[in-house]
PASEBA-1860 file (N, C-alpha, C; in nm, 3 decimals):
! residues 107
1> XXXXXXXX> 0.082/-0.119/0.000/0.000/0.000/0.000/0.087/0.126/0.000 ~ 0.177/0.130/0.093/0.283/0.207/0.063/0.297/0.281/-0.029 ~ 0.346/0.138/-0.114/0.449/0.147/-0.216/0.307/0.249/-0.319 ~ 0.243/0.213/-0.329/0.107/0.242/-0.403/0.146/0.427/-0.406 ~ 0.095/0.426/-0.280/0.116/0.591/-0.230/0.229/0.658/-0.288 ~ 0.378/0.613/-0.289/0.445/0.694/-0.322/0.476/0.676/-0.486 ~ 0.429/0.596/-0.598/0.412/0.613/-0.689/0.332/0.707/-0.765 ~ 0.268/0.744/-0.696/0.137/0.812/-0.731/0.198/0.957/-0.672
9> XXXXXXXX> 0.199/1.057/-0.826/0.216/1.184/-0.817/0.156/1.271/-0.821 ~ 0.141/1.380/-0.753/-0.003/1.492/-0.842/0.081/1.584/-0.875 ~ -0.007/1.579/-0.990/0.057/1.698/-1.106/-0.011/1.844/-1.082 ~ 0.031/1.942/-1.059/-0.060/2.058/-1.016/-0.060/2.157/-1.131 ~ 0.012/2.131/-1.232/0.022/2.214/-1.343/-0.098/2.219/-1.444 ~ -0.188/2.163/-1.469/-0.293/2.193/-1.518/-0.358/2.329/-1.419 ~ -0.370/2.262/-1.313/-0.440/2.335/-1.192/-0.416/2.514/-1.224 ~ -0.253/2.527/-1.220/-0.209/2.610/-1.214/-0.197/2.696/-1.333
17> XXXXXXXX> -0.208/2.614/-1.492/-0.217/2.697/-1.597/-0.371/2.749/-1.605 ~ -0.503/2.677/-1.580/-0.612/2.747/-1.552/-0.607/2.886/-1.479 ~ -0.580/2.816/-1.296/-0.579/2.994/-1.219/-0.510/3.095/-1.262 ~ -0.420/3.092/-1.321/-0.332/3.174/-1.375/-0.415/3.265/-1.483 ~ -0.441/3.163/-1.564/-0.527/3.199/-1.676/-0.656/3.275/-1.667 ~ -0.694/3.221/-1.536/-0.855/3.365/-1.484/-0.786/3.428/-1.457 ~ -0.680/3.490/-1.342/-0.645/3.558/-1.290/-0.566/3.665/-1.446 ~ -0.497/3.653/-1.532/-0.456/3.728/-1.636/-0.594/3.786/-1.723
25> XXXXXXXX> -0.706/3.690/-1.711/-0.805/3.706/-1.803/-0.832/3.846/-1.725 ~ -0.896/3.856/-1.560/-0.937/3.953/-1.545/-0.869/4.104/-1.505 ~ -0.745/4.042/-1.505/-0.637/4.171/-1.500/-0.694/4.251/-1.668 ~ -0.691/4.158/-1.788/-0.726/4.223/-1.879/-0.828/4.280/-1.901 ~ -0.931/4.203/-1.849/-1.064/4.244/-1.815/-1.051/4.385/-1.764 ~ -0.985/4.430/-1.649/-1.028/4.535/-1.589/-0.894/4.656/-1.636 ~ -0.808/4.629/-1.721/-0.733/4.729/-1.783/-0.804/4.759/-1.870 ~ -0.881/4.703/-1.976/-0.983/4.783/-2.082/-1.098/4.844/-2.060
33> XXXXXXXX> -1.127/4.815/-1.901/-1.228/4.880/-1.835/-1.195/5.022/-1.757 ~ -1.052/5.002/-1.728/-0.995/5.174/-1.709/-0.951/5.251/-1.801 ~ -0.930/5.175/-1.926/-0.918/5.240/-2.038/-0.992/5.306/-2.140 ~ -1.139/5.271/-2.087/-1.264/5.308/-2.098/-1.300/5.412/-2.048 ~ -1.212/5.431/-1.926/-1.322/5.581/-1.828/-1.195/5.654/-1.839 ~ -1.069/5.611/-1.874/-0.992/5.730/-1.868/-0.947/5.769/-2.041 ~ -1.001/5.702/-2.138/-0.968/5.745/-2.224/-1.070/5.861/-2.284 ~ -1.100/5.913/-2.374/-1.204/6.046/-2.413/-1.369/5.886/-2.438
41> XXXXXXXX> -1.449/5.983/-2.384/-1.546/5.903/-2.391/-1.589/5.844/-2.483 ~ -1.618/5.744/-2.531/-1.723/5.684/-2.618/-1.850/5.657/-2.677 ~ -1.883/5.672/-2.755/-2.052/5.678/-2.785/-2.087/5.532/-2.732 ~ -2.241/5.498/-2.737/-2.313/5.369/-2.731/-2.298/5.310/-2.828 ~ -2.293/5.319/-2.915/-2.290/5.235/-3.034/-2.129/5.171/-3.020 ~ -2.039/5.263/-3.021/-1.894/5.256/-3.042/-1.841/5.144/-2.909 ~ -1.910/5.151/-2.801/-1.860/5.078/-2.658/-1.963/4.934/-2.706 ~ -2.080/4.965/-2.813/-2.163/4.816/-2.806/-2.080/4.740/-2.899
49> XXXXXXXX> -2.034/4.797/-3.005/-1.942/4.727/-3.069/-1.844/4.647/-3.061 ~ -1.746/4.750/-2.969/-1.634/4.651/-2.911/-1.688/4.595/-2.818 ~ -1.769/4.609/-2.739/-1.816/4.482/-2.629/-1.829/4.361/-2.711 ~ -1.946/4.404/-2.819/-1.929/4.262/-2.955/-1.805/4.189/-2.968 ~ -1.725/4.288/-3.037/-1.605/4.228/-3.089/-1.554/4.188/-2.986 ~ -1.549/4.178/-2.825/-1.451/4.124/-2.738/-1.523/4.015/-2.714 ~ -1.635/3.988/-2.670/-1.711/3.881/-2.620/-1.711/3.797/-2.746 ~ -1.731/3.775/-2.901/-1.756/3.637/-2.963/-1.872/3.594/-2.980
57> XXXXXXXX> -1.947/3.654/-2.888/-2.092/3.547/-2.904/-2.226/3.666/-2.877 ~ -2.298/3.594/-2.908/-2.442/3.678/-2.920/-2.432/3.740/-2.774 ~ -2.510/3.841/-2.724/-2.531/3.902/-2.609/-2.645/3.984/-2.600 ~ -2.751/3.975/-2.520/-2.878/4.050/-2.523/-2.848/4.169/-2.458 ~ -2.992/4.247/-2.441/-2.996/4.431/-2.425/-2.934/4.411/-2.276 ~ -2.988/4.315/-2.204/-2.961/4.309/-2.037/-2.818/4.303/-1.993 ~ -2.775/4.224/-2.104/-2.617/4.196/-2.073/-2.520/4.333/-2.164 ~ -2.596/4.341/-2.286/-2.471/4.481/-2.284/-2.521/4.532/-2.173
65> XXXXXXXX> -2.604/4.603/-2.114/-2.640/4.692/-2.030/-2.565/4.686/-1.863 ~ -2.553/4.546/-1.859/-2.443/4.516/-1.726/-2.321/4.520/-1.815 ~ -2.298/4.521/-1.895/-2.109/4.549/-1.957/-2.092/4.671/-1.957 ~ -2.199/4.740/-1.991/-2.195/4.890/-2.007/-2.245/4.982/-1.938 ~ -2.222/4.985/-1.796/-2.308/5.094/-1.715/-2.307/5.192/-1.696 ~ -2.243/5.269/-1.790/-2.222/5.383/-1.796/-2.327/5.465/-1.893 ~ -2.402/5.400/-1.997/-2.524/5.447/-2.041/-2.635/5.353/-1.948 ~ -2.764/5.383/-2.005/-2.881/5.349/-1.925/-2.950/5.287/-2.028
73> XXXXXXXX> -3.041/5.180/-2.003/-3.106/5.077/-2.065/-3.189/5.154/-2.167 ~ -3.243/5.276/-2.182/-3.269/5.325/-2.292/-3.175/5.358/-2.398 ~ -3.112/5.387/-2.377/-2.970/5.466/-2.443/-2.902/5.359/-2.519 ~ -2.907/5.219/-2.471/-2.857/5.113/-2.538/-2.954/5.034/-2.638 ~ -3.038/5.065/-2.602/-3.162/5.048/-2.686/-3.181/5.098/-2.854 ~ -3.130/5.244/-2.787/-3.196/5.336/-2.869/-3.055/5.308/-3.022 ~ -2.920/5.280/-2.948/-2.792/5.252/-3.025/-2.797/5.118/-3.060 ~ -2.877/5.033/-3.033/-2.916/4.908/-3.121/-2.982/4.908/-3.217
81> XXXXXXXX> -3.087/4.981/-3.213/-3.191/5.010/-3.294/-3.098/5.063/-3.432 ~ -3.027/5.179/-3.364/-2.919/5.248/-3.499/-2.868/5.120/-3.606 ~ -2.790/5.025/-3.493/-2.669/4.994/-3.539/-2.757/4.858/-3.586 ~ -2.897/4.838/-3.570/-2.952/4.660/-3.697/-2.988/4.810/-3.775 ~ -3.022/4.928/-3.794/-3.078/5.001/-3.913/-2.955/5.007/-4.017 ~ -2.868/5.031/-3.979/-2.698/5.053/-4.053/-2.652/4.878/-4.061 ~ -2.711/4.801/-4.004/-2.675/4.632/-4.047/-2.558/4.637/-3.990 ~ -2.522/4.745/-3.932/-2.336/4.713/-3.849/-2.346/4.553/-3.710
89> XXXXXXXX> -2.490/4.538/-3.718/-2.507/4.388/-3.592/-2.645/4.322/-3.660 ~ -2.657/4.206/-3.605/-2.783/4.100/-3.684/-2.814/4.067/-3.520 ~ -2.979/4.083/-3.558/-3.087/4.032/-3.389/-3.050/3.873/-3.444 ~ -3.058/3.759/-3.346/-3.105/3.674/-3.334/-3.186/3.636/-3.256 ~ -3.281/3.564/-3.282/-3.378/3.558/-3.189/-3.514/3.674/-3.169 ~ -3.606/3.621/-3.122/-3.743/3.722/-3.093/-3.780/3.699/-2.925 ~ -3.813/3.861/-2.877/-3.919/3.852/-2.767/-3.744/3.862/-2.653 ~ -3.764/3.772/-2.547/-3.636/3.781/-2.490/-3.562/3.713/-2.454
97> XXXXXXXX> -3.552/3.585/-2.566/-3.425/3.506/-2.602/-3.340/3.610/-2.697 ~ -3.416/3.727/-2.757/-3.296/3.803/-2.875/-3.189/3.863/-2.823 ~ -3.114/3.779/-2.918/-2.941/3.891/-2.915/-2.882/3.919/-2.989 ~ -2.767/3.954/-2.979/-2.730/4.055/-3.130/-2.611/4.002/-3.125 ~ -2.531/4.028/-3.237/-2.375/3.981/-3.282/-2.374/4.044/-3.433 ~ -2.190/4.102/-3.432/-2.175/4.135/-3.518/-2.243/4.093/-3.672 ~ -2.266/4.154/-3.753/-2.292/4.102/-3.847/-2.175/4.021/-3.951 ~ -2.037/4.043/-3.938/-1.979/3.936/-4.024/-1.924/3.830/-3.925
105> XXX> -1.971/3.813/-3.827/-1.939/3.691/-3.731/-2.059/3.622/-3.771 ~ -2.017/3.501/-3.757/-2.123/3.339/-3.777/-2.091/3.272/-3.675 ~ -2.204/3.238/-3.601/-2.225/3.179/-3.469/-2.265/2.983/-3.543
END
């Protein structure tokens, strides 16, 4: 039984390339988020965009609206509306499964 025990190694390096890996994710996370309030402000449309382009995947009004709290749930609304009129994003979905994603991204 011993012998059992000391054959048996744990490897912690997976472990450790994950935590590492949140921990860098949200360092980046929160440098583009001070780079946000200290750089010259941004329109709604312009901050919904790159929220697009950083995230990858569809995202509804509720969730830009927690990425972006610096406008107000009308205001993001009103720059969605713009940006499916200009086709710069495609709705998927109806009612409030819909979300939006760039338009030359394919989900």
């Amino acid at each position: 039984m011993r012998q059992i025990l000391r054959d048996i190694q744990n490897d912690y390096s997976p472990f450790l390339d994950y935590f590492f890996g949140v921990i860098l994710q949200a360092y980046r996370n929160l440098n583009d988020r001070l780079n946000l309030v200290q750089d010259k402000p941004l329109s709604a449309t312009d901050l919904i965009l790159t929220t697009l382009t950083q995230e990858l995947k569809p995202l509804s009004r509720s969730e830009l609206t927690a990425l972006i709290p610096q406008y107000s749930d009308i205001t993001i609304k009103r720059a969605l509306s713009e940006l499916k009129k200009s086709q710069r994003i495609k709705l998927i979905g109806k009612g409030r499964s819909s979300k939006y994603i760039l338009k030359n991204l394919k989900i």
